[in-house]
C-alpha positions as CSV (number, residue, x, y, z in Angstrom):
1,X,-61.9,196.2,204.4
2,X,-64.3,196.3,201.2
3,X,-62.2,197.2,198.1
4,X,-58.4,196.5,200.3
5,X,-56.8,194.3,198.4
6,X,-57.7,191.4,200.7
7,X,-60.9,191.8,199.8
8,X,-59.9,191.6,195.2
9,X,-58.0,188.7,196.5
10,X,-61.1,186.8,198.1
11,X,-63.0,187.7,195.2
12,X,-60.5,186.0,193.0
13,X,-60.1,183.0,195.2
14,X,-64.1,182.3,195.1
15,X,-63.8,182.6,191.0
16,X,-61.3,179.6,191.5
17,X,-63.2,177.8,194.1
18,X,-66.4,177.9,191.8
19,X,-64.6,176.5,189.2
20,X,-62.9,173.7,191.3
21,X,-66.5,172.6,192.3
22,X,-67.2,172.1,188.4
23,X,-64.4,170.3,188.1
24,X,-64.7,167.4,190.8
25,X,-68.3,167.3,190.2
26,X,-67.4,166.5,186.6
27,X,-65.1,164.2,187.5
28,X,-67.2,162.2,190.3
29,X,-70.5,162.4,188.0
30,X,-68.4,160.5,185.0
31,X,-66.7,158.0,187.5
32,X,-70.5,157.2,189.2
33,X,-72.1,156.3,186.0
34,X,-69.0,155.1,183.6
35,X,-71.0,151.6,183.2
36,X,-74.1,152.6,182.3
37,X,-72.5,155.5,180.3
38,X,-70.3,152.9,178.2
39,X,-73.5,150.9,177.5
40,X,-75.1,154.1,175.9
41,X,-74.5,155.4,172.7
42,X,-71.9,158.0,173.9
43,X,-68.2,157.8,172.3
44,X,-66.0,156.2,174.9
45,X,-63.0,158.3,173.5
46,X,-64.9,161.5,174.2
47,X,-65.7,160.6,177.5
48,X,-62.1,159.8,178.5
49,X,-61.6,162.8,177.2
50,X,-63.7,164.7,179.1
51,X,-62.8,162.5,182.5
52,X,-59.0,163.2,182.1
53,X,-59.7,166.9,181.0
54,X,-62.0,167.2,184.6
55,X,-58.7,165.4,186.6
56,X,-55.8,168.0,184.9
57,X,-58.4,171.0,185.8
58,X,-59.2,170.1,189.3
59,X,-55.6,169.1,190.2
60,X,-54.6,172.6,188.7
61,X,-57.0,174.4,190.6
62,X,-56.1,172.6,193.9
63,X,-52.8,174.1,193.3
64,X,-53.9,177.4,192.4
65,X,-56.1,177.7,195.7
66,X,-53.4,176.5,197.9
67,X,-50.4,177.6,196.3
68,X,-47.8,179.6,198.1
69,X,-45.3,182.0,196.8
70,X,-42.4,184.8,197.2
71,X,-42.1,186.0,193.5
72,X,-46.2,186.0,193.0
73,X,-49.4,188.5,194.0
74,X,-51.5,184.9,194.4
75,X,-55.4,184.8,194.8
76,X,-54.5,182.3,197.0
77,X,-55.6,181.1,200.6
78,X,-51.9,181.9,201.7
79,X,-51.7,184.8,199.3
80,X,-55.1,186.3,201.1
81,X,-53.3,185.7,204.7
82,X,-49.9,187.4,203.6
83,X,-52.1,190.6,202.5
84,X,-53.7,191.2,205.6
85,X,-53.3,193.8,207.9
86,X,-52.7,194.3,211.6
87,X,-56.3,195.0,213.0
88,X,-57.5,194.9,216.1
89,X,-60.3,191.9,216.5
90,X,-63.6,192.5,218.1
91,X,-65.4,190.0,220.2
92,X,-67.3,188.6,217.2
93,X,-64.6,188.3,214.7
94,X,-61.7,186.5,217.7
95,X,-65.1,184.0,218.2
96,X,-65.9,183.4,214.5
97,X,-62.1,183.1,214.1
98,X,-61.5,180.5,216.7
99,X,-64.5,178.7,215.7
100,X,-62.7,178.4,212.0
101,X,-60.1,177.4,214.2
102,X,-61.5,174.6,215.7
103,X,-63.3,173.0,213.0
104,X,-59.9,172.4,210.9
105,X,-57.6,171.5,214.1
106,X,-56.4,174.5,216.0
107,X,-57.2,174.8,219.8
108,X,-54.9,177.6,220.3
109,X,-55.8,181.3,221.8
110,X,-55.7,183.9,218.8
111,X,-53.9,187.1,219.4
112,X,-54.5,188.3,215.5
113,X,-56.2,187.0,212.6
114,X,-53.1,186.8,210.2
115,X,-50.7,184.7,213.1
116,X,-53.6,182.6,213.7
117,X,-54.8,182.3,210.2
118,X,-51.2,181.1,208.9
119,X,-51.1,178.5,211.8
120,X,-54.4,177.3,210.9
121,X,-53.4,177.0,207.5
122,X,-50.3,175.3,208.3
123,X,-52.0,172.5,210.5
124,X,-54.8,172.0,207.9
125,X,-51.9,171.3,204.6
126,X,-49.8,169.1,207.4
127,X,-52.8,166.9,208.2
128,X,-53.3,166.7,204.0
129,X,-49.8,167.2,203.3
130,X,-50.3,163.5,201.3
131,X,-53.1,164.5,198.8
132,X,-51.8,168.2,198.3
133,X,-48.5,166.6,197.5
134,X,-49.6,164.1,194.9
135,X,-51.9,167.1,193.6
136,X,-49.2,169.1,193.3
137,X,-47.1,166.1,191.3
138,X,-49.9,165.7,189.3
139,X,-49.7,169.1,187.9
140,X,-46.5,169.6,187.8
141,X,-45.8,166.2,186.1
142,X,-49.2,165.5,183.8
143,X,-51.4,168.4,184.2
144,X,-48.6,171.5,183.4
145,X,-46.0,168.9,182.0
146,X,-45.3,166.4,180.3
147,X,-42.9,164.4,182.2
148,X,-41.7,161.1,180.6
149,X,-40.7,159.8,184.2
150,X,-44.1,160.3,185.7
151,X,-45.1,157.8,188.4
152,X,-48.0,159.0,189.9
153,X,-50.7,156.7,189.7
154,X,-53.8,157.9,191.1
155,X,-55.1,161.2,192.5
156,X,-57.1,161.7,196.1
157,X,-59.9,160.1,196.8
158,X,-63.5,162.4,196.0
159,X,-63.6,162.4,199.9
160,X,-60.6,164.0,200.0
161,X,-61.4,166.2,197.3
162,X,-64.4,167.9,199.4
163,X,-62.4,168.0,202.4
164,X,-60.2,170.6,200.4
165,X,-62.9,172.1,199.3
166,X,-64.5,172.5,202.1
167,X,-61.9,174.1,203.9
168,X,-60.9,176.8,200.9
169,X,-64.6,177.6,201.3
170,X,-64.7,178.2,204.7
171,X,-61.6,180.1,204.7
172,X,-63.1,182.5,201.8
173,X,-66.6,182.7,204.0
174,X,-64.9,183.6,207.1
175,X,-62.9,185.9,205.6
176,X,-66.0,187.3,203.4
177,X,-67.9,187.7,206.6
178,X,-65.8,188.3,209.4
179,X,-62.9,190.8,208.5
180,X,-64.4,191.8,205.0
181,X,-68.1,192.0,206.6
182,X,-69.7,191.6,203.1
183,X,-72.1,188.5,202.5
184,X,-70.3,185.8,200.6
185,X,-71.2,184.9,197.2
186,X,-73.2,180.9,196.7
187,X,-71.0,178.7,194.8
188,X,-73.7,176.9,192.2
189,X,-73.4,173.8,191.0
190,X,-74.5,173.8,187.6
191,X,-71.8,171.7,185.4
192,X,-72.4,168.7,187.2
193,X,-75.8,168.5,187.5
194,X,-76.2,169.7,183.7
195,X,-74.1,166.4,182.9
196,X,-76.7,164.3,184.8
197,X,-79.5,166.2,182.4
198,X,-77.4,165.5,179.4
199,X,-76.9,161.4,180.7
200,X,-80.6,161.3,181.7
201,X,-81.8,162.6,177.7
202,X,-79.2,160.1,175.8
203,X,-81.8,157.4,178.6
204,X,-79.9,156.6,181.4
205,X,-82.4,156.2,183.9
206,X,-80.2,155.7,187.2
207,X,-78.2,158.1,186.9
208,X,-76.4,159.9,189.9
209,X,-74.9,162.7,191.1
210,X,-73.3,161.9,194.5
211,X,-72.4,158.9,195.9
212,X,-75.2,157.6,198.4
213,X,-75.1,157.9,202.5
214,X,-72.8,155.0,203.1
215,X,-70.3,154.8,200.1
C-alpha cells in the first residue's frame, strides 16, 4: 500500500501527531513548574502567553486528529479508515489487528480491517466521548472563535491527554506496519524537554518534565 493514498494520509496524520506531543508537553512542563517559574525572573505575561498558546494548539490538534467529515479529504484517523480498501487480511495483519483491538476495547472477530477499524474507532471516542467533546468546544468556542457565551471552564486532564495520544499513535503504527508494511517514523520530543533546558539556565534547579510515578 506504499504511496496509496492511505499511506499520504498516515504520513500526514504522524506530522499532526508530532506536533500534538509538543503541544501537551508544553503545556504539562509550564503547569509542573509555574511556582518556581513565577519566582524566577521570567515575565509572568509571557508565560501565560505561552501556556494558553500550548492549550488553543493542543485542543486544535485533538480535533484535527480525530475529526470526521463528508465535505473534507482529512488526514485524519477516520479520514485514514474511510480511504481504505477492501483487502484480504493475512494471518499476521487479522492478529496485529485484533491485538489493536483489544488494547482500546473491542473483543469482536474481524472480518476486514476498515469494518473493524471504524468499530474500534467508534468504541474508543464513546468511552472519551466527554474529553473529545469539551475539546471540540474548546476549539470551536476559544481556540477557532471567539465566542462571547463561552462556558467551558477547563480542558481534560494531562492523563487524558496521553490516553488520546496514545491511541492516535497506535492507530498510525498499526497502520504504518501492518497494512502499509513500512516502519513507522519516532515521534521526538524535543519542545518540551528544550523548555526544561531553557527553565534549568534562567536556575531553576528542580525542574521537571513529567509528573512523578504516583501523581
Amino acid at each position: 500500500m506504499l504511496g496509496t493514498q492511505t499511506d499520504k494520509k498516515n504520513i500526514e496524520l504522524i506530522k499532526l501527531i508530532a506536533q500534538l506531543r509538543d503541544h501537551i508537553d508544553i503545556h504539562r512542563v509550564i503547569g509542573l513548574n509555574v511556582d518556581a517559574l513565577c519566582e524566577s525572573g521570567i515575565s509572568n505575561a509571557f508565560l501565560g502567553y505561552l501556556q494558553k498558546t500550548a492549550q488553543e494548539s493542543l485542543a486544535i490538534y485533538f480535533c484535527k486528529i480525530f475529526e470526521s467529515s463528508t465535505r473534507y479529504e482529512l488526514n485524519s484517523i477516520s479520514g485514514i479508515i474511510d480511504s481504505l480498501p477492501s483487502i484480504a487480511l493475512s494471518a499476521e495483519q487479522r492478529a496485529a489487528l485484533i491485538g489493536f483491538g483489544k488494547k482500546h476495547g473491542n473483543d469482536a472477530d474481524p472480518t476486514d480491517a476498515k469494518s473493524y477499524l471504524s468499530e474500534t474507532y467508534r468504541i474508543f471516542c464513546g468511552i472519551h466521548s466527554g474529553s473529545l467533546d469539551r475539546l471540540k468546544e474548546f476549539r470551536d468556542t476559544i481556540g477557532a472563535h471567539s465566542d462571547s457565551k463561552a462556558a467551558i471552564e477547563s480542558l481534560p486532564s494531562h492523563a487524558e491527554f496521553e490516553i488520546l495520544y496514545s491511541f492516535a499513535a497506535d492507530f498510525y503504527g498499526f497502520v504504518s506496519r501492518s497494512l502499509i508494511n513500512t516502519g513507522p517514523a519516532m515521534v521526538p520530543r524535543r519542545a518540551g524537554r528544550g523548555l526544561v533546558r531553557l527553565i534549568e539556565s534562567m536556575g531553576v534547579r528542580t525542574s521537571k518534565f513529567d509528573f512523578d510515578a504516583d501523581e
